[in-house]
C-alpha positions in Angstrom: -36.1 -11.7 -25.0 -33.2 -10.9 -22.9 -33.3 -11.3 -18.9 -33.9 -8.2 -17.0 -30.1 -6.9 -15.6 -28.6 -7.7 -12.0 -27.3 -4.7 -11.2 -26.5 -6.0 -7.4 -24.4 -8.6 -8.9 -22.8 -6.7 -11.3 -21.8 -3.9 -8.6 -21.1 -6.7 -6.2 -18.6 -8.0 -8.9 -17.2 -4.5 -9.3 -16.4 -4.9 -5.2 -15.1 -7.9 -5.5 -12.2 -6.6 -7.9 -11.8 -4.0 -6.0 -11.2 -5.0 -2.8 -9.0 -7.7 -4.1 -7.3 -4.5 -6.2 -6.8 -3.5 -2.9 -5.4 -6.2 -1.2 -2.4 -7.0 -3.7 -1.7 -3.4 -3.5 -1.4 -3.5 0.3 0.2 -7.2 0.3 2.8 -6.0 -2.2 3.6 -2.8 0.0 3.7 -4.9 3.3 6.3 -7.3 1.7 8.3 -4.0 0.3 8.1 -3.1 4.1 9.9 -6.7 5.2 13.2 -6.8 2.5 13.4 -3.1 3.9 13.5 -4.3 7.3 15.4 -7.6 6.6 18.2 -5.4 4.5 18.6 -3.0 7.8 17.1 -0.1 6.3 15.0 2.3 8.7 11.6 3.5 7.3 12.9 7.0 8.0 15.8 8.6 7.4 17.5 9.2 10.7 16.8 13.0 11.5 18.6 12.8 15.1 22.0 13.3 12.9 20.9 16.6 11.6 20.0 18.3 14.6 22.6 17.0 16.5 25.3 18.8 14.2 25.6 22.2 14.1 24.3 24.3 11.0 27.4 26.2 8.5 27.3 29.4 8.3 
């Protein structure tokens, strides 16, 4: 006869992977974030250049 299921362990295991899902996904991002800044790249592309210049018409 088979043992009686642990279904607080087996949804704690499905936790486990998750969070640690969770933080390679945020790790990788954060180190994505540092070459960006190392290289001299901005986050955002600089929107002070397009207003300051006058539209074509």
């Amino acid at each position: 006869m088979g043992r009686k299921p642990n279904y607080g362990q087996q949804r704690a295991d499905v936790n486990r992977a998750k969070q640690a899902k969770k933080d390679a996904k945020l790790r990788e991002r954060e180190e994505a974030v540092a070459r960006r800044k190392a290289s001299g790249q901005a986050d955002e592309p600089e929107t002070e250049d397009l207003i300051d210049k006058p539209a074509r018409d």
